[in-house]
Each structure stands twice: as C-alpha cells, then as structure tokens.
C-alpha atoms as an extended CHARMM CRD file, in Angstrom:
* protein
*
       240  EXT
         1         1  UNK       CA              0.0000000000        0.0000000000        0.0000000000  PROA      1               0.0000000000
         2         2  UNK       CA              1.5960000000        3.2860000000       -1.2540000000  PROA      2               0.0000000000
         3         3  UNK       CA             -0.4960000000        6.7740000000       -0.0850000000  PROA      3               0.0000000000
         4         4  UNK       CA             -0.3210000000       10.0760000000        0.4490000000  PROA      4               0.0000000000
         5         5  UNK       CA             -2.2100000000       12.9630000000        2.0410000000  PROA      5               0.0000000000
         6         6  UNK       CA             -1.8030000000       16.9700000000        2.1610000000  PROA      6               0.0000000000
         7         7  UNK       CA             -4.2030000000       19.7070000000        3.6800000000  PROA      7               0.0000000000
         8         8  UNK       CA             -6.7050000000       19.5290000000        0.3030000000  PROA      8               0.0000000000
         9         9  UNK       CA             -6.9650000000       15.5810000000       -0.4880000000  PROA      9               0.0000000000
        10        10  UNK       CA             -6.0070000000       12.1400000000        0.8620000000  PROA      10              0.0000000000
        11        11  UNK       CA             -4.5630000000        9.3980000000       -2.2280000000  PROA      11              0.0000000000
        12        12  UNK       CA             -4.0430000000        6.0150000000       -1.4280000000  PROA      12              0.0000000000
        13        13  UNK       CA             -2.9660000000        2.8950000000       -3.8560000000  PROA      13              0.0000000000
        14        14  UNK       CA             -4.0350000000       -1.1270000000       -3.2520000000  PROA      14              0.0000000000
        15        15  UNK       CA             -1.9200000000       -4.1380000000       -4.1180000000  PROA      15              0.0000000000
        16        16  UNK       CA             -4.1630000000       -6.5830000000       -5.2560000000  PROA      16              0.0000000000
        17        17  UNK       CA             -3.5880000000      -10.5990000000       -5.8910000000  PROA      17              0.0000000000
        18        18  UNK       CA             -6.2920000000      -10.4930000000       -8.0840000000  PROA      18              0.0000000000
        19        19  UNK       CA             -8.0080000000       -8.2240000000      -10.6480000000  PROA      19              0.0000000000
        20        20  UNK       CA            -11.0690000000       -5.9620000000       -9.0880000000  PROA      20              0.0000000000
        21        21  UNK       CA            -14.4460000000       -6.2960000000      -10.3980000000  PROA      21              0.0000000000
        22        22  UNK       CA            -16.7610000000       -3.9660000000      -11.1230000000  PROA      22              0.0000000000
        23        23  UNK       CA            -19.1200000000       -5.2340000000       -8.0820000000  PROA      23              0.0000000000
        24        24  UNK       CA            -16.3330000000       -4.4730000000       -5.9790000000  PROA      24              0.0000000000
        25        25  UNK       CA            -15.4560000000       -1.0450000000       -7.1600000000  PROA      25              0.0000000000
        26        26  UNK       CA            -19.1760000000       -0.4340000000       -6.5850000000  PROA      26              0.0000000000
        27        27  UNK       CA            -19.2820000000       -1.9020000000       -3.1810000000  PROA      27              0.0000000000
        28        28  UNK       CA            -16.2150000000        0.3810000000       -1.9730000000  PROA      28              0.0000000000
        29        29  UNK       CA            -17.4230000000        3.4190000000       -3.4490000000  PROA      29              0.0000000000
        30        30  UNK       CA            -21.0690000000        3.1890000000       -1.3560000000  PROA      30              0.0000000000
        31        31  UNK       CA            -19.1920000000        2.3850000000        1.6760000000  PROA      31              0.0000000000
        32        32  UNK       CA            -16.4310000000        4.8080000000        1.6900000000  PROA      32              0.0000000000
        33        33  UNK       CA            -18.7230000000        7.5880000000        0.6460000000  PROA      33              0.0000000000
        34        34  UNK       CA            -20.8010000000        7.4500000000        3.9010000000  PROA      34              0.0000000000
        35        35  UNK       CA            -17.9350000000        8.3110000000        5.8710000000  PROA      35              0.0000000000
        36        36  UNK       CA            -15.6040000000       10.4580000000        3.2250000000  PROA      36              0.0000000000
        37        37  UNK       CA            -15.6800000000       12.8630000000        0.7610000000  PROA      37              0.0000000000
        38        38  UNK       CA            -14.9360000000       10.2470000000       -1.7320000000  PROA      38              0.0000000000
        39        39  UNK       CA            -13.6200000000       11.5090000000       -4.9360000000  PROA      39              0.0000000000
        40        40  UNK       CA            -12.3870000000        9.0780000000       -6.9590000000  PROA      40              0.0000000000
        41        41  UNK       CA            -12.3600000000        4.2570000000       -6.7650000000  PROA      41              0.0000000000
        42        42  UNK       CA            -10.3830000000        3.6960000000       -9.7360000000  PROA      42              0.0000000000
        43        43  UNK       CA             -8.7180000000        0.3740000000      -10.9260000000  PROA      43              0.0000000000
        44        44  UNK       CA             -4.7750000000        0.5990000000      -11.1260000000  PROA      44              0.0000000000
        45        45  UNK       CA             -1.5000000000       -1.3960000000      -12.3350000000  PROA      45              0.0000000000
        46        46  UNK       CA             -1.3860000000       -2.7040000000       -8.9060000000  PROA      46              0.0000000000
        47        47  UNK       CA             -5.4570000000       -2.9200000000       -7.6930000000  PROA      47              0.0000000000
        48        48  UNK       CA             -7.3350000000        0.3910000000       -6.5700000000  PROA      48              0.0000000000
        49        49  UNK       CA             -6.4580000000        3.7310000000       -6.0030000000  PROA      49              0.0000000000
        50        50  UNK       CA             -9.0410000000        5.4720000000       -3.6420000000  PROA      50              0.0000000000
        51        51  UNK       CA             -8.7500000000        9.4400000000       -3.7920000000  PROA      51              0.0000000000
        52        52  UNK       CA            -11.0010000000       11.4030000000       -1.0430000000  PROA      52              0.0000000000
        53        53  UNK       CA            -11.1230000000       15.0960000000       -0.4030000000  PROA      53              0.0000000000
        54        54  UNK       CA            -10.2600000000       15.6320000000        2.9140000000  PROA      54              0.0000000000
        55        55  UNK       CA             -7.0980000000       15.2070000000        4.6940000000  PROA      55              0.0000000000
        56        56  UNK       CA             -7.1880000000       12.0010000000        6.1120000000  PROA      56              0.0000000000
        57        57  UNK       CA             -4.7090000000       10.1770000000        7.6900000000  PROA      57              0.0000000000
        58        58  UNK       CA             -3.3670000000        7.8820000000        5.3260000000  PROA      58              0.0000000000
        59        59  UNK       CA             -3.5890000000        5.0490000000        8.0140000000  PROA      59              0.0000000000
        60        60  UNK       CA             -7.1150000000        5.8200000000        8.5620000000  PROA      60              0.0000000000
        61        61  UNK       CA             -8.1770000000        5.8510000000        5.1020000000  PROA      61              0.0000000000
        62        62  UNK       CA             -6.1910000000        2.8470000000        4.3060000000  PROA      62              0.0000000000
        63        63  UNK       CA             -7.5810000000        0.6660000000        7.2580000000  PROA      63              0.0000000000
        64        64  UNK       CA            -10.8560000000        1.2150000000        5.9140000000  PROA      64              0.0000000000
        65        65  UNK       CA             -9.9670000000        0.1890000000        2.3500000000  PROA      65              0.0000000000
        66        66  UNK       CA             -9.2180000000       -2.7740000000        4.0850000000  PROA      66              0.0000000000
        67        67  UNK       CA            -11.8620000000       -4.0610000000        6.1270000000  PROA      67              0.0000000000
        68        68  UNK       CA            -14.3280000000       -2.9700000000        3.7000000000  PROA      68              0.0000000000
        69        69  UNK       CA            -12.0860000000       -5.4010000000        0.8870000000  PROA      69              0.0000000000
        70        70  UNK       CA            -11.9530000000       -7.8140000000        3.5920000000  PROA      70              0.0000000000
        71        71  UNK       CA            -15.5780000000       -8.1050000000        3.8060000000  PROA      71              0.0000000000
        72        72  UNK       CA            -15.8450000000       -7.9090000000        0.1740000000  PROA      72              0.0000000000
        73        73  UNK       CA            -14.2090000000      -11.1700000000       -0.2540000000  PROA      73              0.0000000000
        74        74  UNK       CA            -16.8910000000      -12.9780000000        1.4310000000  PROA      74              0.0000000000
        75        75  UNK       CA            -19.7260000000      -11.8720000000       -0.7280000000  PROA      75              0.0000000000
        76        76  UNK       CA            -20.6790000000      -13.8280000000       -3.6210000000  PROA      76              0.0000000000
        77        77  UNK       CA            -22.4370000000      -13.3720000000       -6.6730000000  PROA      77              0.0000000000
        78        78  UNK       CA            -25.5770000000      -15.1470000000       -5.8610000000  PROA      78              0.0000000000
        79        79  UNK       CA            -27.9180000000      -12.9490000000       -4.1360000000  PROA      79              0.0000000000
        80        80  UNK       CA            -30.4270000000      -13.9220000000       -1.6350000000  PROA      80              0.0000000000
        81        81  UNK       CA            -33.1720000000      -11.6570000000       -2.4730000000  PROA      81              0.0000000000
        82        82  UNK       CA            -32.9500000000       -9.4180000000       -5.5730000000  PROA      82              0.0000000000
        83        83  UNK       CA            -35.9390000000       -6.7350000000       -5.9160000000  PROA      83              0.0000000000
        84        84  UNK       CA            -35.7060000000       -6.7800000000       -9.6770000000  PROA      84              0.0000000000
        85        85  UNK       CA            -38.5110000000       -4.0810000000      -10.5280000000  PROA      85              0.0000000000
        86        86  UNK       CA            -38.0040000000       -1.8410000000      -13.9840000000  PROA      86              0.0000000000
        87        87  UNK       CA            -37.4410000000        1.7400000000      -13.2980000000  PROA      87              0.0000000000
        88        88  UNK       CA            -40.1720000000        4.3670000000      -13.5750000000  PROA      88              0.0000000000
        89        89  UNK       CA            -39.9290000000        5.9040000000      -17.5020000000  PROA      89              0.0000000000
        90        90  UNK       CA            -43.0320000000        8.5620000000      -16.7450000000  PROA      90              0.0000000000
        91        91  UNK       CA            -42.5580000000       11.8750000000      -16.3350000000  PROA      91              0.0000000000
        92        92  UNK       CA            -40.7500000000       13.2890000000      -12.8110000000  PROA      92              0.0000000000
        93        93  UNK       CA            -44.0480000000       13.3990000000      -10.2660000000  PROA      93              0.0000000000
        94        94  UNK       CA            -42.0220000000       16.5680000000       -8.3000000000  PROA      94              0.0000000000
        95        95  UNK       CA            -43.1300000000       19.3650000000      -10.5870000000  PROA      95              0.0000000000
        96        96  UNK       CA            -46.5200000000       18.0560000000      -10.2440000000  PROA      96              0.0000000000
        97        97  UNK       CA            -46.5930000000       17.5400000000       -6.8040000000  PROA      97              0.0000000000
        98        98  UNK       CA            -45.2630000000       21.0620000000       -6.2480000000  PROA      98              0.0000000000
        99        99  UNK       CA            -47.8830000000       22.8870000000       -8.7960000000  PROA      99              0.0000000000
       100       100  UNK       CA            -50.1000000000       21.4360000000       -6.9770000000  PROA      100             0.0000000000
       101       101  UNK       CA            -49.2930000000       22.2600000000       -2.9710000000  PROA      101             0.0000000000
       102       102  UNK       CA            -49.1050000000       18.1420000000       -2.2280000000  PROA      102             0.0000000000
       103       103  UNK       CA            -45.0960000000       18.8470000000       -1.8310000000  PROA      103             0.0000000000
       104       104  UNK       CA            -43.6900000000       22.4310000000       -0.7600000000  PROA      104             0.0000000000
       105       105  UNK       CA            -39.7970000000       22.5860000000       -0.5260000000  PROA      105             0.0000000000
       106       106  UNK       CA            -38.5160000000       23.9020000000        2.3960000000  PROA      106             0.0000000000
       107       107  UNK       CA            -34.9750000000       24.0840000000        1.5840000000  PROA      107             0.0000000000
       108       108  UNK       CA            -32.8310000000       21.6150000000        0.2530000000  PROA      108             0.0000000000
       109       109  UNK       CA            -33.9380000000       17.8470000000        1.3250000000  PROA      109             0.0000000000
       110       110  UNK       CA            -36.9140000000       19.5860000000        3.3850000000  PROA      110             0.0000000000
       111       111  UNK       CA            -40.3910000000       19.0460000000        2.6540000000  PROA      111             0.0000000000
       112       112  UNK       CA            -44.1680000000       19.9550000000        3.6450000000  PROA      112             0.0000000000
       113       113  UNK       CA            -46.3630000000       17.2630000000        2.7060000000  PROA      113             0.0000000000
       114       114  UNK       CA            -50.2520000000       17.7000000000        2.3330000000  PROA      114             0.0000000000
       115       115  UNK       CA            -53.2190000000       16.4590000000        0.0560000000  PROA      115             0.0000000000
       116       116  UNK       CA            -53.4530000000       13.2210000000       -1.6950000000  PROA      116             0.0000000000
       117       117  UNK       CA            -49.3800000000       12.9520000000       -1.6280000000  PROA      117             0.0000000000
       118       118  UNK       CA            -49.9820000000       12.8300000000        2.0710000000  PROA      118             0.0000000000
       119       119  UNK       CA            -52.7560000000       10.5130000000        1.9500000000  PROA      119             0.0000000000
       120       120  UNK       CA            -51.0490000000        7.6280000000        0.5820000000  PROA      120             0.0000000000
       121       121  UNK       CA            -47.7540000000        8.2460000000        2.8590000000  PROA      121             0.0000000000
       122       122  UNK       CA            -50.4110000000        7.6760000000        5.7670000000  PROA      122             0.0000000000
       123       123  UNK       CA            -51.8100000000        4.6060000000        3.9520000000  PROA      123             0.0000000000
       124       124  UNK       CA            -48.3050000000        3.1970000000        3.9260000000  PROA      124             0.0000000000
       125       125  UNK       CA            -47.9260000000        3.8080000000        7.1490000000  PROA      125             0.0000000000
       126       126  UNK       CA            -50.8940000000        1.8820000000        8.3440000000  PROA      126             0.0000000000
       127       127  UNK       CA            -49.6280000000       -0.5610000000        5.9740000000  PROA      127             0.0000000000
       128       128  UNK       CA            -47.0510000000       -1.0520000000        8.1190000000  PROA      128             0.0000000000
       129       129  UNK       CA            -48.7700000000       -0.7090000000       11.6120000000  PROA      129             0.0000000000
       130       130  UNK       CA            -51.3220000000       -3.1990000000       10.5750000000  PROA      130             0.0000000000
       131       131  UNK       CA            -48.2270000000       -5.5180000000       10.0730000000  PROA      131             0.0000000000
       132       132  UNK       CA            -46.6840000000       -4.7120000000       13.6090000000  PROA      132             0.0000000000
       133       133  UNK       CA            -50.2140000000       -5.2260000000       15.0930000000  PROA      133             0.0000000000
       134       134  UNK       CA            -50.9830000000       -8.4010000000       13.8800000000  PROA      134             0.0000000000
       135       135  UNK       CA            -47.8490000000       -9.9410000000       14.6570000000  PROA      135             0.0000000000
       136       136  UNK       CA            -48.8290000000       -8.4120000000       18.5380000000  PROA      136             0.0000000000
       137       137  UNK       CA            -45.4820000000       -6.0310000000       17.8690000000  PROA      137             0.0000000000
       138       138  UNK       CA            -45.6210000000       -2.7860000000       20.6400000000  PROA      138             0.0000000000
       139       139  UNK       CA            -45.5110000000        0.4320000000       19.2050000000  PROA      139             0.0000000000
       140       140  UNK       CA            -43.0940000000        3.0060000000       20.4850000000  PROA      140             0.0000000000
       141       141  UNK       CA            -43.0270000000        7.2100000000       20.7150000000  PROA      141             0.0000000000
       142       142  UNK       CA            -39.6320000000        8.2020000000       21.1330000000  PROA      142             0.0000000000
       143       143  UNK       CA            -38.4740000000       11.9220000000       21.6690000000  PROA      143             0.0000000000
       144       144  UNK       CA            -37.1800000000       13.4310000000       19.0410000000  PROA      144             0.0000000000
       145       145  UNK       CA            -34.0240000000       14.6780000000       21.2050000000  PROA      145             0.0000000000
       146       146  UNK       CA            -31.8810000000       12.1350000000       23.1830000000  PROA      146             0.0000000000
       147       147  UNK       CA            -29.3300000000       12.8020000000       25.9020000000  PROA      147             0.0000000000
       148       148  UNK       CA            -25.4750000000       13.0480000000       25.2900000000  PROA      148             0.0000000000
       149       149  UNK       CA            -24.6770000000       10.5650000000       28.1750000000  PROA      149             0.0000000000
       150       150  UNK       CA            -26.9270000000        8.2740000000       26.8320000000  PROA      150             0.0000000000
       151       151  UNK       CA            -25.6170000000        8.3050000000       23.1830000000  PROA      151             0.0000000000
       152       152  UNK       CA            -22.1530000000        8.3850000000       24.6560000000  PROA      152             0.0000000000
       153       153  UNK       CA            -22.7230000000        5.2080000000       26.3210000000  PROA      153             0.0000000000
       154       154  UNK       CA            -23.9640000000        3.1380000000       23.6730000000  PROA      154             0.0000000000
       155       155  UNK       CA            -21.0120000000        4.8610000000       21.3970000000  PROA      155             0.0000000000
       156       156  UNK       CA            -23.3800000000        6.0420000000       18.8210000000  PROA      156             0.0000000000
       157       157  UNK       CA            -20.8170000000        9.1910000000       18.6640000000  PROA      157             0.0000000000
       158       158  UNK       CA            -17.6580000000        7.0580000000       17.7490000000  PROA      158             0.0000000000
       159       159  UNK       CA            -19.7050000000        4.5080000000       15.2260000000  PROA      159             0.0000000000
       160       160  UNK       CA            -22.0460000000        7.0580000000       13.3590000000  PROA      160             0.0000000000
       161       161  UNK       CA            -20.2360000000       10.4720000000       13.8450000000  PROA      161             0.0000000000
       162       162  UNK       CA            -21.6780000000       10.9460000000       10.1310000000  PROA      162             0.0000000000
       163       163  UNK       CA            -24.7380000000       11.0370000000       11.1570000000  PROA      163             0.0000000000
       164       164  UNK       CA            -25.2300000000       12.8410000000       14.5260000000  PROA      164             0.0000000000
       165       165  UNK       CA            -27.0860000000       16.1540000000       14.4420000000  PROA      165             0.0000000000
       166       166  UNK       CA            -26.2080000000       18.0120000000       17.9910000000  PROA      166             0.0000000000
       167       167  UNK       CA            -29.0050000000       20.1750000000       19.1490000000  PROA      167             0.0000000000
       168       168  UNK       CA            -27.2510000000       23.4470000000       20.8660000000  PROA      168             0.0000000000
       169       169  UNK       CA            -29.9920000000       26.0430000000       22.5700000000  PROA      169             0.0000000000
       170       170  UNK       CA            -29.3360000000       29.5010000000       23.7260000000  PROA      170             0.0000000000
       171       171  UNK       CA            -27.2280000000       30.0080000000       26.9650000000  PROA      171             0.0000000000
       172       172  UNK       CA            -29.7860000000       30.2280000000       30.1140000000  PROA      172             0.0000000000
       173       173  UNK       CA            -29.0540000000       33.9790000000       30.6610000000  PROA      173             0.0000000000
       174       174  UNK       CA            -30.0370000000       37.1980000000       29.8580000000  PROA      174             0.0000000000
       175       175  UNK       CA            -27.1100000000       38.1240000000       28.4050000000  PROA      175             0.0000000000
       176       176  UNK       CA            -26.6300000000       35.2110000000       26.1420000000  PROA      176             0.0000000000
       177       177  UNK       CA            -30.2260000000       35.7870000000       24.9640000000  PROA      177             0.0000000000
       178       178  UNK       CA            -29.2990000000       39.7890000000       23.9610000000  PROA      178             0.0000000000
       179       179  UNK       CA            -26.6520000000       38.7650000000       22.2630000000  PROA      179             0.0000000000
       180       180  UNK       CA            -28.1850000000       36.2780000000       20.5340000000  PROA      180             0.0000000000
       181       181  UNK       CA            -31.3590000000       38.1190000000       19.5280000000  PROA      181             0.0000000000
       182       182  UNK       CA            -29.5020000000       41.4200000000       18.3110000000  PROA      182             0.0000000000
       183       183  UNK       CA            -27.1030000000       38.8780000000       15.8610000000  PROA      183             0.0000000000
       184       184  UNK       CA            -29.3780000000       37.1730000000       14.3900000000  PROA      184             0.0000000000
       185       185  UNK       CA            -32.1400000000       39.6440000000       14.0040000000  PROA      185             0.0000000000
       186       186  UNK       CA            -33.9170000000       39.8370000000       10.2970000000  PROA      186             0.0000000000
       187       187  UNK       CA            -31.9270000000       42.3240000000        8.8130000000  PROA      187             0.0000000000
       188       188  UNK       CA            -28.7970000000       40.1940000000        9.7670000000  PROA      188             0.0000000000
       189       189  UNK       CA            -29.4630000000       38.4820000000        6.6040000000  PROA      189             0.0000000000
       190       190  UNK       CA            -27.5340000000       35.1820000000        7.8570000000  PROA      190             0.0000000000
       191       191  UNK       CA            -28.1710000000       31.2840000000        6.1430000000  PROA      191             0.0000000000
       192       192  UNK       CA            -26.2610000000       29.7790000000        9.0370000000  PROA      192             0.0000000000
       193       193  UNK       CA            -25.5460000000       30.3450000000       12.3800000000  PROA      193             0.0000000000
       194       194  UNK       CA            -21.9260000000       29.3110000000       14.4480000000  PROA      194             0.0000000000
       195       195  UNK       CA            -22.3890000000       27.6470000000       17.4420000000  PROA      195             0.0000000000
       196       196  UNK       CA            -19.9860000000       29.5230000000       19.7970000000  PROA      196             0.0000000000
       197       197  UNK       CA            -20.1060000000       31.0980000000       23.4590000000  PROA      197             0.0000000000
       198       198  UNK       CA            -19.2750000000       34.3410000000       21.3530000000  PROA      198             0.0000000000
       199       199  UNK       CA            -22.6400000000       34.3580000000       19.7060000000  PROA      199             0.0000000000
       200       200  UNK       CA            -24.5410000000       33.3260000000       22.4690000000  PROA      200             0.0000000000
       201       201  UNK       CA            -25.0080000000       28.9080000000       21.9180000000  PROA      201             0.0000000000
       202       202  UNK       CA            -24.7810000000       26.6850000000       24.8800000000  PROA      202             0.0000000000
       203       203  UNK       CA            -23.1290000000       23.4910000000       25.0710000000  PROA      203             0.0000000000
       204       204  UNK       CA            -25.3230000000       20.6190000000       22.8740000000  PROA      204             0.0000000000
       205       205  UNK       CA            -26.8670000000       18.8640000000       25.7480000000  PROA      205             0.0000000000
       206       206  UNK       CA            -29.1840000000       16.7040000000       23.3610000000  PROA      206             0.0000000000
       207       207  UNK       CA            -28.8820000000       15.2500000000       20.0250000000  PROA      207             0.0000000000
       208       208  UNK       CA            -31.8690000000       14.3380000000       17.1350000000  PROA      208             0.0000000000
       209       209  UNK       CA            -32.7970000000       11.0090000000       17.9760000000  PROA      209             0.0000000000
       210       210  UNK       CA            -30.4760000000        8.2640000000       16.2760000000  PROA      210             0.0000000000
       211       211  UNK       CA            -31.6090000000        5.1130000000       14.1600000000  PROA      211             0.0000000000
       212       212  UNK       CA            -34.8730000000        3.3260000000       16.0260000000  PROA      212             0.0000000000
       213       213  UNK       CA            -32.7740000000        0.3240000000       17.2660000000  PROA      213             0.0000000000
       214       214  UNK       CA            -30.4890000000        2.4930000000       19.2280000000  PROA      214             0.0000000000
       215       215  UNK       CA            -33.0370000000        3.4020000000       21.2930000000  PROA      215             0.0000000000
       216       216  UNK       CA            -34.9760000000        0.2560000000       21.5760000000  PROA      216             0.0000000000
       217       217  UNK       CA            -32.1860000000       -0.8550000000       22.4390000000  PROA      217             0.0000000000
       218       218  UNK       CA            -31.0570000000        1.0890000000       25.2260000000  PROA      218             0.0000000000
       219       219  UNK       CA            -35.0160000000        1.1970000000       26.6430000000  PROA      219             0.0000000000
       220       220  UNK       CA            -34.8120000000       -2.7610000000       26.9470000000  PROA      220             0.0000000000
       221       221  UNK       CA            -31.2980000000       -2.1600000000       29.2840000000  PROA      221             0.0000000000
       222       222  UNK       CA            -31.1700000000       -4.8290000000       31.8280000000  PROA      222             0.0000000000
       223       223  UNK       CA            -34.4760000000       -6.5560000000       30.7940000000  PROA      223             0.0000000000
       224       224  UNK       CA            -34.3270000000      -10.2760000000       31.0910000000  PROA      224             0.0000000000
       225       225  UNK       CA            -38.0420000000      -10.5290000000       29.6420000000  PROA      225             0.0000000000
       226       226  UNK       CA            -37.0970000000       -9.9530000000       26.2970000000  PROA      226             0.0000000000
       227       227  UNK       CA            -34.2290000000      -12.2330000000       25.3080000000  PROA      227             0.0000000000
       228       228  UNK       CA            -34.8080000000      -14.7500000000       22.4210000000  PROA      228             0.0000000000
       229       229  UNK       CA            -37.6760000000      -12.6780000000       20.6810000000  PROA      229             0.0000000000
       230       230  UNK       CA            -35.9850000000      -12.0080000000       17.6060000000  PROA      230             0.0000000000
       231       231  UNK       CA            -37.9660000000      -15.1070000000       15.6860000000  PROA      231             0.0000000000
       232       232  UNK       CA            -41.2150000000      -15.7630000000       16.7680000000  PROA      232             0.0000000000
       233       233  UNK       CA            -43.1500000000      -13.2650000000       18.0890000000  PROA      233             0.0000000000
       234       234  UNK       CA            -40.9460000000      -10.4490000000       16.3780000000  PROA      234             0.0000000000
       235       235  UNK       CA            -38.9200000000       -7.7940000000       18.2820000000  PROA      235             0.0000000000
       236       236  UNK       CA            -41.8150000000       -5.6080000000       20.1450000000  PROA      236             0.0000000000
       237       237  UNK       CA            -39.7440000000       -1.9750000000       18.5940000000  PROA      237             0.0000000000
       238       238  UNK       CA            -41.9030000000       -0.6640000000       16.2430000000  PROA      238             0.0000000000
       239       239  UNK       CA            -41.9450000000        3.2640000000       16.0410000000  PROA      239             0.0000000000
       240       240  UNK       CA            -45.1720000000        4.7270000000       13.4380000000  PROA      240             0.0000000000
C-alpha cells in the first residue's frame, strides 16, 4: 500500500492478488462515501487507487480500504433476495406535486407534505402498523431529542459520527439571549448560524434522535423478559 495525504486531499494505492471487479469497485465506493468525501475508486496497475477530499490520515483511510475489501471477499455473486422491478420511464411526479401544494420545498432535502401525496404516505404507514399489530409487535413514541450521556454510552458518537445532528440552545441567561437576539435579528441576513459562546449557543446537551434500534435498544437495558424474541413473536420496537 503506497499513499499520500496533504491539507486539500487524501490518495491512497491497493496491491491486489487479483483483478477488481466492477461489483467491488461499486461496493467500496457506497461504503467509503458514507464516511468520506470520496472523490475518486479507480482500478490501477497494482489494484485500486481510492482518492477522497479531505485530509485524512493515510492510516485511517487505508484501514478502511481494508476491512471494507476484507468483507468484500466474502460476498458472492448469488444474491439472496434481488428486488428486480423496472425503473419508472413517466414523467418526474415533483413538478406536479409542487404545482399542486401536495409537496412544498422547504430548503434543500426539506419538505411539507399535504393532500393526496400525504394521503397515501399515511396509507403506507398503516400498511405497516397493521403488520406490527398483527404480529402483537408494541408500538413506540420516542423523543425526538436524546441525551449526550446516553448516546455516549452506547457509542453512537464514535460509530455514526456521520450522522449525529447536535441540538445546541441559547445560553440560560439574559445576556446570552441579547446577544443572541440582536445577531441574528432579520436584517442580519444570515443562512447559518456558528455555534460559539461568542454568539450566544450553549453546550449541545441533546442530540436528534439516532436510528430506532439504538433506542430500543437502550429502553430494553437490563431486561431479562425480552431475550430470544428475535424469531417468533418479532422484536416488540416498532416506532409509526
């Protein structure tokens, strides 16, 4: 393994016994992607030369390469399950959808749903509940804010750091608050904000709440009731 890495991009280059399919390219491409700013999985003389925008430790980067080719070896060609449905050819539903008020955009990846677009989201959810229920699943409500301890101890921090959303509030004081209020006030004009003492942010206390099973998880702690339900009935964590 030859790399290299400098304050704009991280390069590293794979000896390979054998030749890399295109499967594999594929596979190592998703994978790295959810945890760097991958920017190129190429094939080379030698194997694969993985190129990601950020700089990485080489070691880092490289150790990754390698589990995820690790557990690439093990995968074979003959799926399980394969979903093998034709793609959509109609027209994009969005513009529609939009026109007419089902979907309103937000911002970027945030939507207000309403109308029949709505509707059939809600069917799909009782699709689902009506699933859990007859298989006597029990339906959760989780907060949509979770502790830092509690994510701490599970290590949801160190295992998904690419997904966890902190949730910072305004400093309990008056001061805080002024400041606060007077730098962010309409005609500030500002699309973000920075989460510093200096503009008035508290320490993040809370974060959104994680994947379902995380907290499932952590509400069956030290439950001796629930061991061995995994087949038959199913797991009672079922969140609408």
């Amino acid at each position: 393994m030859e790399g290299v890495s400098d304050r704009l991009f991280t390069s590293i280059e794979f000896a390979l016994a054998s030749p890399v399919t295109d499967r594999t390219l594929d596979r190592l491409t998703d994978v790295l992607q959810r945890s760097f700013s991958v920017q190129a999985v190429a094939r080379s003389d030698a194997g694969v030369v993985v190129r990601v925008q950020d700089a990485v430790p080489v070691e880092r980067l490289a150790e990754s390469v390698r589990q995820i080719l690790a557990f690439d070896h093990f995968v074979t060609d003959a799926p399980i399950f394969l979903r093998d449905v034709p793609l959509w050819e109609g027209r994009d539903p969005q513009p529609v959808l939009e026109a007419r008020g089902d979907v309103q955009r937000i911002a970027p990846g945030l939507f207000a749903f309403s109308g029949q677009f709505l509707r059939v989201r809600q069917a799909l959810d009782a699709v689902v509940q009506d699933v859990a229920a007859r298989r006597a699943a029990r339906e959760m409500a989780y907060p949509p804010l979770w502790p830092v301890p509690m994510l701490t101890a599970i290590d949801y921090f160190h295992d998904f750091p690419q997904l966890s959303l902190l949730v910072a509030g305004v400093a309990p004081d008056f001061q805080a608050r002024a400041t606060f209020a007077d730098r962010n006030r309409k005609s500030a004009g500002r699309n973000t904000i920075s989460c510093t003492a200096e503009n008035g942010i508290g320490q993040a206390a809370h974060a959104l709440a994680p994947t379902i099973c995380d907290c499932c998880y952590w509400l069956l702690r030290g439950r001796r009731d629930v061991a061995g339900l995994t087949a038959s009935p199913p797991s009672p964590c079922v969140r609408s």
